[in-house]
N, C-alpha and C positions, 0 to 999 in steps of 0.2 A: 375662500379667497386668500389670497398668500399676504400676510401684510410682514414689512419688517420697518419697524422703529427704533433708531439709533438715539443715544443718551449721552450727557459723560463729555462733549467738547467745551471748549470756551477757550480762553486766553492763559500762557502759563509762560513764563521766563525760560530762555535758556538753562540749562540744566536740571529743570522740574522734570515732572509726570501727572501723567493723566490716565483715566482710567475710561474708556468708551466700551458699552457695553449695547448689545441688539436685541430686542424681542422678538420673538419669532412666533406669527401664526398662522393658521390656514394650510398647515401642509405638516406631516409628518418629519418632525423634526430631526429627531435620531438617525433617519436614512440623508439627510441631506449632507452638503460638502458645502462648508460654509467660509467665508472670505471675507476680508476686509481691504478694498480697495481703497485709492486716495486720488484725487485731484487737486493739482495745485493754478492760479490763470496762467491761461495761454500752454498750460502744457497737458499732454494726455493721461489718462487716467492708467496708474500704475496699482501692480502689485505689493497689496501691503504682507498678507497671510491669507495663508487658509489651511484652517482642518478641517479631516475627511470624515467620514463617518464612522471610519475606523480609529481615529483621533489621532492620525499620524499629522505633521504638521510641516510649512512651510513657509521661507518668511524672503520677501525680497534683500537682496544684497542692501540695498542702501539703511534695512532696521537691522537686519542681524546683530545678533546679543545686545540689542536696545529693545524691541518690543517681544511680546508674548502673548499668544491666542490661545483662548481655551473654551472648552464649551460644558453648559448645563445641561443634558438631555430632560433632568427631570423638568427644569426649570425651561425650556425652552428658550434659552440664551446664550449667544455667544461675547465675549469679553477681549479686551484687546487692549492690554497692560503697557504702558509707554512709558518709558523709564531714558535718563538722558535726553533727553526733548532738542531738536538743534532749530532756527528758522530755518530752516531749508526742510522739514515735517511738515509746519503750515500748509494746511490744506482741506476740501472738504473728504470727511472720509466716510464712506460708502459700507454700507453691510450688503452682501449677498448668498446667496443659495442658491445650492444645484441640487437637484435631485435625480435619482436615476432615472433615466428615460426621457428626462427634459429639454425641450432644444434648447432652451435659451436660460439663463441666469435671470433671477429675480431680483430687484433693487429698495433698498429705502430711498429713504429722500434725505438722507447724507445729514450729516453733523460737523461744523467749524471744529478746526482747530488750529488756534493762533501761536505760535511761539515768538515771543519778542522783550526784548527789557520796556 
C-alpha cells in the first residue's frame, strides 16, 4: 500500500526557511516522479516541484530560486528546501508520486505551513 508522510511544517517569519521532507512507502521509490504540491483557502492546489526519476527537476514560477527539491533513493524520501519564505507560501503542502503506468497520483495528507511575523 502506497503510504506517503510529510514532516518539517509549522510556523516561520518572513524571510525564514523551512525544510519539509516525505516518506515514501509501499511502491518502488526510485522509479517514481515525485512533487510537492501546495494549497493555500479558497484557492486551487498549485505546483510547487517535482523530480523525476531521472532527477531532473521542476519548480513553479511563483518558488523559483527560493525553494529546492531533492530526493533520497536510498532512503526513500523526498525533501523540499524553502529558503526566503514570503506569506503568500502559506499553505498546506502536499507530497506526491507518480509512477510509471499509474493513472492517477498518490497523496499524503499535507503538512501546514504558516509564514507570518
Amino acid at each position: 500500500q502506497v503510504q506517503l508522510v510529510e514532516s518539517g511544517g509549522g510556523l516561520v517569519q518572513p524571510g525564514g526557511s523551512l525544510r519539509l521532507s516525505c516518506a515514501a512507502s509501499g511502491f518502488t521509490f526510485s522509479i517514481a516522479d515525485m512533487k510537492w504540491y501546495r494549497q493555500a483557502p479558497g484557492k486551487e492546489r498549485e505546483l510547487v516541484a517535482v523530480v523525476t526519476r531521472f532527477g531532473s527537476t521542476n519548480y513553479g514560477d511563483s518558488v523559483k530560486g527560493r525553494f529546492s527539491i531533492s530526493r533520497d533513493n536510498t532512503k526513500k524520501t523526498v525533501s523540499l528546501q524553502m529558503n526566503n519564505l514570503k506569506p503568500e507560501d502559506t499553505a498546506v503542502y502536499y507530497c506526491g508520486a507518480l509512477g510509471p503506468f499509474w493513472t492517477n497520483n498518490y497523496w499524503g495528507q499535507g503538512t501546514q505551513v504558516t509564514v507570518s511575523s
